[in-house]
DRENDO-1510 file (C-alpha; in Angstrom, 1 decimal, always signed):
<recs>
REC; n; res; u; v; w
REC; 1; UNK; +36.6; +1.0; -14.6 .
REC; 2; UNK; +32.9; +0.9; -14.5 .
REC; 3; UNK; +31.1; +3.1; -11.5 .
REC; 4; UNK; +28.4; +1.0; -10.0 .
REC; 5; UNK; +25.0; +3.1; -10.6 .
REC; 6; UNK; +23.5; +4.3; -7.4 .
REC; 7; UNK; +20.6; +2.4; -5.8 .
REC; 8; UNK; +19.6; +4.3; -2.7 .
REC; 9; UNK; +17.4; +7.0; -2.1 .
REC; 10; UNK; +17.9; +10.2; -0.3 .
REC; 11; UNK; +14.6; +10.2; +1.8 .
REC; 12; UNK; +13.0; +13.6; +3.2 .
REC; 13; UNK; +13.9; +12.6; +6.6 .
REC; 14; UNK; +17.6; +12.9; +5.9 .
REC; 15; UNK; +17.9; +9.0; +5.9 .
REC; 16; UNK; +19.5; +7.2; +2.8 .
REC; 17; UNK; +17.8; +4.5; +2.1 .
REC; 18; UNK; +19.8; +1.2; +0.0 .
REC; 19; UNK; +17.4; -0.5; -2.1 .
REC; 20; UNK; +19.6; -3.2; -2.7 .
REC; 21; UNK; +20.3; -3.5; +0.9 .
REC; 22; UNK; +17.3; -1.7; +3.0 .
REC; 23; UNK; +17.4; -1.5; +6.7 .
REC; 24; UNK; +15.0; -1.0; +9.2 .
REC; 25; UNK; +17.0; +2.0; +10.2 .
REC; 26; UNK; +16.3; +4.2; +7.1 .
REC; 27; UNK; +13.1; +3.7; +7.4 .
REC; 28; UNK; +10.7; +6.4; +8.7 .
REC; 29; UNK; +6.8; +6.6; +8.7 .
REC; 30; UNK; +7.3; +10.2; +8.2 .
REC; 31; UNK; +9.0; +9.2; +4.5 .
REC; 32; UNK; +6.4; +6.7; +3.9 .
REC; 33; UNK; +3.2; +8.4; +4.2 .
REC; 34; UNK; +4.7; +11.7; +2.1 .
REC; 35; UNK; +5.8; +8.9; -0.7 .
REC; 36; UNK; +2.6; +7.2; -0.6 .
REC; 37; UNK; -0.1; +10.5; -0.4 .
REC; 38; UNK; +2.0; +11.3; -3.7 .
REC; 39; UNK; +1.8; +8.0; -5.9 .
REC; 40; UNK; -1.0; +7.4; -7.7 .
REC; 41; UNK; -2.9; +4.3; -7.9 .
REC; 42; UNK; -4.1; +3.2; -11.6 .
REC; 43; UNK; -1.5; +5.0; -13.3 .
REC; 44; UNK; -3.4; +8.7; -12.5 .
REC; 45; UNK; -6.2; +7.3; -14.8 .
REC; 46; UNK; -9.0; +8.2; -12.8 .
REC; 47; UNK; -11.8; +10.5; -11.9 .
REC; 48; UNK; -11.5; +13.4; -10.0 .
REC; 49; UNK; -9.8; +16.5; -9.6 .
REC; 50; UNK; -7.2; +14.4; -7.2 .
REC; 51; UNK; -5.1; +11.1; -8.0 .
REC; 52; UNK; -6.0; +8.7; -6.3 .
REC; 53; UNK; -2.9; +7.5; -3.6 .
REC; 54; UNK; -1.7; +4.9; -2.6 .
REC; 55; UNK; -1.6; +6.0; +1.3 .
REC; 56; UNK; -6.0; +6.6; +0.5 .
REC; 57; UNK; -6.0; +2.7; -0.6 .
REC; 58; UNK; -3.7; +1.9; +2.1 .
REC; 59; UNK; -6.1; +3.2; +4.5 .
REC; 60; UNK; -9.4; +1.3; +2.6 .
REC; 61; UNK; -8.0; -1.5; +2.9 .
REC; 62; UNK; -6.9; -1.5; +6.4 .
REC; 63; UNK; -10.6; -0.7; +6.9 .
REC; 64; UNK; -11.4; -3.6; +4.6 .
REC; 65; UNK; -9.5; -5.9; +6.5 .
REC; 66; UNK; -10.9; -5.3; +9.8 .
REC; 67; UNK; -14.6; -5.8; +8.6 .
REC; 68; UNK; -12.8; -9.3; +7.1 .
REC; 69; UNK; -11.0; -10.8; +10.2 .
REC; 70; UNK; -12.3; -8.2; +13.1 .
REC; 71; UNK; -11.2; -10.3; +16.1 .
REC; 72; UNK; -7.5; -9.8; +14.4 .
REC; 73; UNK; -4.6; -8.6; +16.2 .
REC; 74; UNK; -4.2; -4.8; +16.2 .
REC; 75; UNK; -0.3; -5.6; +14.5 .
REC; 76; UNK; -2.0; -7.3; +11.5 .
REC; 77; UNK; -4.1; -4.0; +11.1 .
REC; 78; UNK; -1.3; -2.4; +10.9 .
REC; 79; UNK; +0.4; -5.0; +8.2 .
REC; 80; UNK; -2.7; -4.1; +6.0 .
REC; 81; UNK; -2.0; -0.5; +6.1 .
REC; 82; UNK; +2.0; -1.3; +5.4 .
REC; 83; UNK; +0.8; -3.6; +2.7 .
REC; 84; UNK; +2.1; -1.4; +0.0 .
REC; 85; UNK; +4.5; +0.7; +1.7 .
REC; 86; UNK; +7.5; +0.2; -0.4 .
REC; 87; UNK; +5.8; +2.3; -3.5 .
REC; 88; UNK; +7.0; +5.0; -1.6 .
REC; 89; UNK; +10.1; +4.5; -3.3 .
REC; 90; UNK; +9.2; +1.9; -6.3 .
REC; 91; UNK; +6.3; +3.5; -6.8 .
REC; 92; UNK; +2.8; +1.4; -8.2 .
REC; 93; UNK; +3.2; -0.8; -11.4 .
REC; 94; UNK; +0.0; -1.9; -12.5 .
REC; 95; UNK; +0.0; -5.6; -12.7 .
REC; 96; UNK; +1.0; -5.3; -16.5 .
REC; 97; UNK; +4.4; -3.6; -16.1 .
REC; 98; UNK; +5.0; -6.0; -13.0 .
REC; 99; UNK; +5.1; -8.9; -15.7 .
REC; 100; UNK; +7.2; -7.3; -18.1 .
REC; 101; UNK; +9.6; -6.3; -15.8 .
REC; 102; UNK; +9.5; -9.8; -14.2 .
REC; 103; UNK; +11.0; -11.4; -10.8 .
REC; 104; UNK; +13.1; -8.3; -10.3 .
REC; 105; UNK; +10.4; -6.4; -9.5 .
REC; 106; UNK; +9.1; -9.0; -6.6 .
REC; 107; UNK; +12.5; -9.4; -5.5 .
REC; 108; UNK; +13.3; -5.3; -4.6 .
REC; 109; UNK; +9.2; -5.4; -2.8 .
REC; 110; UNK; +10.1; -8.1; -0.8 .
REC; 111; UNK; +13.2; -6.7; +1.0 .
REC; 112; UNK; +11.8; -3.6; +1.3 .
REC; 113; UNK; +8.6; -5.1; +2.9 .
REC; 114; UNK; +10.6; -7.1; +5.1 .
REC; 115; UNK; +12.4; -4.1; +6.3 .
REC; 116; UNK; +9.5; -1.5; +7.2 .
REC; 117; UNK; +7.7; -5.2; +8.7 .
REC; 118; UNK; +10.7; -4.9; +11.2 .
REC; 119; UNK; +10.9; -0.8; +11.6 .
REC; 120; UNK; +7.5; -1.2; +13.2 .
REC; 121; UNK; +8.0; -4.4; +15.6 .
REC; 122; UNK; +5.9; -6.8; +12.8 .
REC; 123; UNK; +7.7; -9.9; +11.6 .
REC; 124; UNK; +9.7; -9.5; +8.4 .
REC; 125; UNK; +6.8; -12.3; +6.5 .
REC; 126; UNK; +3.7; -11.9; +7.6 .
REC; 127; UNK; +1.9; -15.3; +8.1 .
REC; 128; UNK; +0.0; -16.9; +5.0 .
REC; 129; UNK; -3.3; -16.8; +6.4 .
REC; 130; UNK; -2.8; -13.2; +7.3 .
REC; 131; UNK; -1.6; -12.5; +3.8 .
REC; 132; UNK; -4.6; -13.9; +2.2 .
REC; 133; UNK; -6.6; -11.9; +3.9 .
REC; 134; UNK; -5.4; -8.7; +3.3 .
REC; 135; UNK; -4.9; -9.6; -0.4 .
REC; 136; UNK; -8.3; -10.3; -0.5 .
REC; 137; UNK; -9.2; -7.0; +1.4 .
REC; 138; UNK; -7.1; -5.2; -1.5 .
REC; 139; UNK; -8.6; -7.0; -4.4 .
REC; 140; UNK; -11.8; -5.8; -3.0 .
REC; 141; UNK; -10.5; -2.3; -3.1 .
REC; 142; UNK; -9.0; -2.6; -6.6 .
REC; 143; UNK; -12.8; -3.5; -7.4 .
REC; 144; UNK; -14.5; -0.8; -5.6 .
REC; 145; UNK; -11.5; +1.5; -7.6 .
REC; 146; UNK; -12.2; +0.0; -10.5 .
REC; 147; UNK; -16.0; +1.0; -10.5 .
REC; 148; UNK; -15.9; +4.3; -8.6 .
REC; 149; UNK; -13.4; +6.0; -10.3 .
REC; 150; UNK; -11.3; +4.2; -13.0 .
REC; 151; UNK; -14.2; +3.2; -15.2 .
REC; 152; UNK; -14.8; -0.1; -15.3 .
REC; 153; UNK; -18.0; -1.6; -15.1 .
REC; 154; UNK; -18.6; -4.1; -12.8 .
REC; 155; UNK; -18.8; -6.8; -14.6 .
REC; 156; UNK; -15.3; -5.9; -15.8 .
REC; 157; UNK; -14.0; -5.6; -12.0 .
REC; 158; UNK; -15.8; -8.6; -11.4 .
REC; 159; UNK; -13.5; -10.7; -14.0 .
REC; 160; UNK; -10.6; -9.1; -13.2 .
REC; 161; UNK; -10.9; -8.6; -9.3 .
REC; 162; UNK; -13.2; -11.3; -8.5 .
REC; 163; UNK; -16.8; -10.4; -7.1 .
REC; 164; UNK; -16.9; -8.9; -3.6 .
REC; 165; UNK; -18.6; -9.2; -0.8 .
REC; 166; UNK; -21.6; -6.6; -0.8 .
REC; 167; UNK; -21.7; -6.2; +3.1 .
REC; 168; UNK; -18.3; -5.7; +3.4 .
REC; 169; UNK; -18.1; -2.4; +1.1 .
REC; 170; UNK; -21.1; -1.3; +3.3 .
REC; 171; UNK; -21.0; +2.5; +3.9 .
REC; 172; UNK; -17.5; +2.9; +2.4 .
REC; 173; UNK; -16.7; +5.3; -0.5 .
REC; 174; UNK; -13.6; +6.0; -2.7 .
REC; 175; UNK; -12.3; +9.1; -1.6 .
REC; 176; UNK; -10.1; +11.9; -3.4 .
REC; 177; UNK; -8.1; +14.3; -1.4 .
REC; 178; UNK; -5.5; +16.7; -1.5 .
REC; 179; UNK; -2.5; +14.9; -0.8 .
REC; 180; UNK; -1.7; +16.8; +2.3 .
REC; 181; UNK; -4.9; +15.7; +3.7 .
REC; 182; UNK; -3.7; +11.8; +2.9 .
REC; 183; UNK; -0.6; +12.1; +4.4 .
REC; 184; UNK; -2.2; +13.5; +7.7 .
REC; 185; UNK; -4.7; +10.8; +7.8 .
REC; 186; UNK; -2.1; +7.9; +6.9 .
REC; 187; UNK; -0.1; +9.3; +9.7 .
REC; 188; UNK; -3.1; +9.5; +12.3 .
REC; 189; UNK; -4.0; +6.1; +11.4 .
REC; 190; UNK; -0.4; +4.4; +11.8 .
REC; 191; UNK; +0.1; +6.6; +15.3 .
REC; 192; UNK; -3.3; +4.8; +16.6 .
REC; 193; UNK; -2.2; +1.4; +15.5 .
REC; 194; UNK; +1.0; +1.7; +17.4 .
REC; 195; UNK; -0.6; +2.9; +20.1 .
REC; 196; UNK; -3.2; +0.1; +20.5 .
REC; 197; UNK; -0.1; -2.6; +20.0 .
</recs>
């Protein structure tokens, strides 16, 4: 008789997390920041002496969506920072891979979102209009990525990512750090979040 193959995660924290079956329970901020400050965005293919993290885009685009709906709720701040949060254990597909591997993919992301939604007192979906927003908060990212450091010019971004709103990149710069620095600054950021809810 066949063994099933496993599909949870032993987690730093000690907590086992079923990706089949996640629960708010296993989850740990703690987990996701270290997971996050260690994947890299764009496959590792940019500049720098540093990847570039997820947990560093996590935090642009939280900033990104504050400068788009600034007269949010504090706990939709806090979605945009989560917004990615289950690479911590899928890791980031560029939008390629995501295809080929098909619904699957969207499937596992979508439990696990809903999950670390209810861990930290959001609702497991996060309202349409809300959503659109922070997507569009993350495609501006992915443009600013794509012209700072992954090489694309931007007309390039532009057709791919759309064209951005100048004003609302204003003063902001990609940034490469060590990941211990990341995962502090995720952490800082998520702690003052909570604390303002």
């Amino acid at each position: 008789m066949a063994t099933q193959p496993r599909a949870w995660q032993r987690m730093l924290s000690g907590r086992r997390l079923d990706l089949l079956d996640p629960t708010p329970v296993d989850i740990e901020i703690e987990d996701i920041a270290h997971g996050l400050a260690f994947v890299a965005r764009w496959n590792g293919q940019t500049k720098g002496d540093f990847a570039y993290s997820v947990a560093e885009h996590s935090l642009l685009v939280e900033e990104l969506f504050g400068r788009i709906a600034p007269k949010a709720p504090v706990k939709w701040r806090l979605a945009a920072l989560l917004h990615d949060a289950p690479e911590y254990v899928i890791g980031d597909m560029i939008s390629p891979v995501k295809a080929a591997v098909g619904p699957g993919y969207g499937e596992l992301d979508h439990r696990l979102s809903a999950a670390i939604h209810i861990r930290f007192g959001l609702p497991a979906a996060i309202p349409k209009t809300i959503k659109k927003q922070i997507k569009r908060a993350d495609r501006i990212s992915a443009w600013m990525e794509a012209t700072q450091i992954a090489g694309f010019s931007e007309a390039e971004a532009t057709k791919f990512f759309g064209r951005p709103d100048k004003a609302l990149m204003e003063g902001l710069q990609i940034t490469l750090r060590p990941p211990i620095e990341v995962r502090r600054a995720y952490l800082a950021r998520h702690a003052e979040l909570l604390a303002e809810l």
